[in-house]
KETOR-222850 format. One record per residue (C-alpha): residue number from 1; x, y, z. Coordinates in steps of 0.1 Angstrom, whole numbers. Layout:
N
+-----+-------+-------+-------+
! pos !     u !     v !     w !
+-----+-------+-------+-------+
! NUM !     X !     Y !     Z !
...
+-----+-------+-------+-------+
! end
This chain:
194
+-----+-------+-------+-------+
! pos !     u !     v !     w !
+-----+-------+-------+-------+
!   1 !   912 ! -1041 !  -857 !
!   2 !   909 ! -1017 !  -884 !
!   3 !   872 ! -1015 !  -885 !
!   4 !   881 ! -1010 !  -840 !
!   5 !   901 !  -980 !  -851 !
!   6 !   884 !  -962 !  -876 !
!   7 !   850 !  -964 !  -852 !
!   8 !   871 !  -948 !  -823 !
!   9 !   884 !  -923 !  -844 !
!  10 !   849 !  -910 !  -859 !
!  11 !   831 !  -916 !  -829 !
!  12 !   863 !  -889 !  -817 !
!  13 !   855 !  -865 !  -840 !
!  14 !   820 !  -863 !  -840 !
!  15 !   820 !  -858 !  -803 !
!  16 !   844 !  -832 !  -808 !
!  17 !   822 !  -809 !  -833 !
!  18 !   790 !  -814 !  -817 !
!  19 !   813 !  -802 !  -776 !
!  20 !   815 !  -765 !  -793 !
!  21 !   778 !  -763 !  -806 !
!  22 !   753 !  -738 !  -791 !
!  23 !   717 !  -742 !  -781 !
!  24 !   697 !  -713 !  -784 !
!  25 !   665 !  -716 !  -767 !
!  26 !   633 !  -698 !  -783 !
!  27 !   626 !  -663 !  -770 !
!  28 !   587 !  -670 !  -754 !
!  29 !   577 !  -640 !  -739 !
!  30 !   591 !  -598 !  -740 !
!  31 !   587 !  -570 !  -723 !
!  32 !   593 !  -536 !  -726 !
!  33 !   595 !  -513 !  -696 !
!  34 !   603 !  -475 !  -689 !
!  35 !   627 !  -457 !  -671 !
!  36 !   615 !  -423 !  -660 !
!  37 !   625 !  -388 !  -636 !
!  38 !   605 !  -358 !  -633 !
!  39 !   613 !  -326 !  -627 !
!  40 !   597 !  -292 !  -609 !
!  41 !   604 !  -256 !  -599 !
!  42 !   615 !  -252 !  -567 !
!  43 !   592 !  -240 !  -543 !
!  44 !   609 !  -207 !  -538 !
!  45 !   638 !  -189 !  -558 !
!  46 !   630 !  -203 !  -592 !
!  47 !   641 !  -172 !  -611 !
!  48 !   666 !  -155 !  -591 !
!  49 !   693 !  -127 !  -587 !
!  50 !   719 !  -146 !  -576 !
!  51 !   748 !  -117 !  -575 !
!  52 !   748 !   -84 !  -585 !
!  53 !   780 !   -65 !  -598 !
!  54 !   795 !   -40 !  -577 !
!  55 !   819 !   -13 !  -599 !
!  56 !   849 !    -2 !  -587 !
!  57 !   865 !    25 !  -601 !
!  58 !   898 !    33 !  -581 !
!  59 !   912 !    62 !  -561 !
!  60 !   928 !    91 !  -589 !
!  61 !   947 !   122 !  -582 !
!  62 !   923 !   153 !  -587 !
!  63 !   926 !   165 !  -625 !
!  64 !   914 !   197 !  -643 !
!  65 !   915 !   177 !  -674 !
!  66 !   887 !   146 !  -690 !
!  67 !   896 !   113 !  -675 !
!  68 !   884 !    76 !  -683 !
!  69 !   882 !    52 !  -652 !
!  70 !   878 !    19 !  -658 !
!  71 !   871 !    -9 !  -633 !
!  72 !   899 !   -23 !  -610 !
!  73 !   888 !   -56 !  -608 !
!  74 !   864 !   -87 !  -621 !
!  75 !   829 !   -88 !  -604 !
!  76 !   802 !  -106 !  -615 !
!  77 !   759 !  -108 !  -619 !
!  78 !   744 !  -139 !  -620 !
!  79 !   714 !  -147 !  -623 !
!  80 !   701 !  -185 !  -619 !
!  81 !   664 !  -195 !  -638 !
!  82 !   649 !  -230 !  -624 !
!  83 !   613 !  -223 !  -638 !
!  84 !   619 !  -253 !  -665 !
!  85 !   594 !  -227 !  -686 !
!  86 !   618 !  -215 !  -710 !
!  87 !   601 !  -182 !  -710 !
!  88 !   628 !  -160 !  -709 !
!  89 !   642 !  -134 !  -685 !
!  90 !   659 !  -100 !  -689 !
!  91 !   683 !   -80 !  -661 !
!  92 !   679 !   -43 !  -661 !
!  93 !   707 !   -24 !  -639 !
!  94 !   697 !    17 !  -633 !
!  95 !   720 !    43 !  -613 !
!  96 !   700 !    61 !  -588 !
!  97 !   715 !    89 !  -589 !
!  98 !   748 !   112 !  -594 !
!  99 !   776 !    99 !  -574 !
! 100 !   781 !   117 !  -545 !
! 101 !   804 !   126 !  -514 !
! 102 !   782 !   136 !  -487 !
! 103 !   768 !   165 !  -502 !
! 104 !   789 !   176 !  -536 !
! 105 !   778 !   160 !  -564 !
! 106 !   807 !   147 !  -595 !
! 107 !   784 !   171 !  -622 !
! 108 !   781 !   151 !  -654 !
! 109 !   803 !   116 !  -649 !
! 110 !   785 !    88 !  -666 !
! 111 !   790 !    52 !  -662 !
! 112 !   794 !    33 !  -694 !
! 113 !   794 !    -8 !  -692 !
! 114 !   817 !   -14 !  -723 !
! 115 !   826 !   -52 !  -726 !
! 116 !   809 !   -76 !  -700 !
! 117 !   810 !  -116 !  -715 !
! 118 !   789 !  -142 !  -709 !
! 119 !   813 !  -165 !  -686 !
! 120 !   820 !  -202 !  -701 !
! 121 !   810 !  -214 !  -668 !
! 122 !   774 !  -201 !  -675 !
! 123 !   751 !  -233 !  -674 !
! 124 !   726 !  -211 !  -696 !
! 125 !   722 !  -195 !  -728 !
! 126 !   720 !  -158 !  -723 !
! 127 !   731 !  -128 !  -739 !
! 128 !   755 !   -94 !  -726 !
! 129 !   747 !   -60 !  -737 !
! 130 !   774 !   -42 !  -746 !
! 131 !   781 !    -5 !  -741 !
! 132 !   754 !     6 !  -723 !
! 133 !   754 !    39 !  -709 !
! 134 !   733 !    48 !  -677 !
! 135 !   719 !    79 !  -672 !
! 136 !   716 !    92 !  -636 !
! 137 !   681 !    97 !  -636 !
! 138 !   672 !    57 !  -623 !
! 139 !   664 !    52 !  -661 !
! 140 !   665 !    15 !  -661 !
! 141 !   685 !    -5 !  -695 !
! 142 !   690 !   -41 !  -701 !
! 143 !   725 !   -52 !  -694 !
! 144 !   718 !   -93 !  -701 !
! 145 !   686 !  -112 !  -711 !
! 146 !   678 !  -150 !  -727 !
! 147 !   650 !  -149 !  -751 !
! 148 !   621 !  -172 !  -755 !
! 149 !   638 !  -212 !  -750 !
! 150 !   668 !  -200 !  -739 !
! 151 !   682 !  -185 !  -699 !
! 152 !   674 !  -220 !  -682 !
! 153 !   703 !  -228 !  -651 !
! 154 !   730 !  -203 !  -640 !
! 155 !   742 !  -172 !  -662 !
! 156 !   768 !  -154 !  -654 !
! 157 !   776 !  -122 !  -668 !
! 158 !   813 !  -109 !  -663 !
! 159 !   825 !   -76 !  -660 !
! 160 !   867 !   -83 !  -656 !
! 161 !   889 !   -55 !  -651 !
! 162 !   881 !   -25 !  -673 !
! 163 !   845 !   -38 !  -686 !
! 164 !   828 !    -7 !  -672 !
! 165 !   837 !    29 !  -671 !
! 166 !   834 !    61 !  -655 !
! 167 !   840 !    93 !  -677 !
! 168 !   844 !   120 !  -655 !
! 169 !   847 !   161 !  -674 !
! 170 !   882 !   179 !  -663 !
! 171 !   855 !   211 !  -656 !
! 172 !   838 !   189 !  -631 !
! 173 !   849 !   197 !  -598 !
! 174 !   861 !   170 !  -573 !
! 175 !   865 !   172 !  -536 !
! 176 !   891 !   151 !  -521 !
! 177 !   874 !   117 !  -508 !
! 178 !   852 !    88 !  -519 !
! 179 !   823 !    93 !  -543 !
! 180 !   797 !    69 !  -544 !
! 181 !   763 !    62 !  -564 !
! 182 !   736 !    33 !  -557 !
! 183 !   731 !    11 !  -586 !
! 184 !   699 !    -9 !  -591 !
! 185 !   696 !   -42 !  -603 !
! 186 !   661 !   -56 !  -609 !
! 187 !   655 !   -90 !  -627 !
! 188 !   623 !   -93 !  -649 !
! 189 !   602 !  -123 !  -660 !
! 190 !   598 !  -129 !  -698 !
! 191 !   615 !  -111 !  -722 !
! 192 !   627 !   -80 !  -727 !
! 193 !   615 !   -52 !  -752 !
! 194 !   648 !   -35 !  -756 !
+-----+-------+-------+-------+
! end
């Protein structure tokens, strides 16, 4: 009985180690595979002006004295590059002329762009140019550009409240009303020399 006994019990415990062991089988064949996308320009509107910044400069009370205008509220130029050729861009901005109401010119007032930023929700790398003055004559100047590898997706340069201004001479003579001037914004391919 004890010989009955002993049998059951090893019979129970090698049963019981060879339940938990695991087969592995022999790998007998592999492949690798690839996962790929592609990607083109679009069709039309791979490098594009998205928006163009508009300057507002307020309404004043007539003074005899030098004022400083700056801008009353955030605007924006964006410009959006889906070549995929990383070969750079550069936005120029020119005034065409002296602003004006109707026929009297504001003699010798000169915009000056003093702070715009590169917004964080730019998707691109680009770069701002800070406190460019334009002269009156349609004499173009770069006011953002991405160099070689850089300026792919959306950049968007922001002028927020007081990042331009207007310097206007107390010997200028203003008539009552609203003065406007055209301001031209032209987006190049490649990059800029300036």
């Amino acid at each position: 009985m004890k010989k009955a006994i002993m049998g059951i019990v090893l019979s129970a415990t090698l049963l019981s180690a060879t339940a938990g062991a695991t087969v592995y089988a022999a790998d007998i064949d592999q492949k690798d595979t690839t996962g790929e996308v592609g990607f083109k320009a679009p069709d039309t509107g791979a490098l594009t002006l998205v928006e163009a910044a508009d300057l507002d400069f307020g309404m004043h009370e007539i003074s005899a004295t030098d004022q400083n205008y700056t801008t009353e509220s955030d605007t924006f130029s964006k410009v959006q590059d889906l070549r995929g050729t990383e070969a750079g861009w550069a936005l120029q901005v020119s005034e065409a002329g002296q602003f004006k109401n109707n026929t009297h010119e504001l003699t010798n007032a000169q915009i000056t762009l003093v702070s715009p930023t590169i917004d964080t929700s730019s998707t691109a790398v680009a770069h701002e140019k800070a406190g460019v003055v334009l002269k009156n004559t349609n004499e173009a100047a770069v006011i953002m550009d991405a160099q070689t590898g850089e300026g792919n997706g959306l950049a968007i340069e922001d002028f927020a409240k007081g990042a331009a201004s207007l310097s206007v001479p107390g010997a200028t003579v203003k008539v009552a009303g609203q003065y406007t001037t055209t301001l031209n914004w032209v987006l190049t391919d490649g990059v800029a020399n300036n």
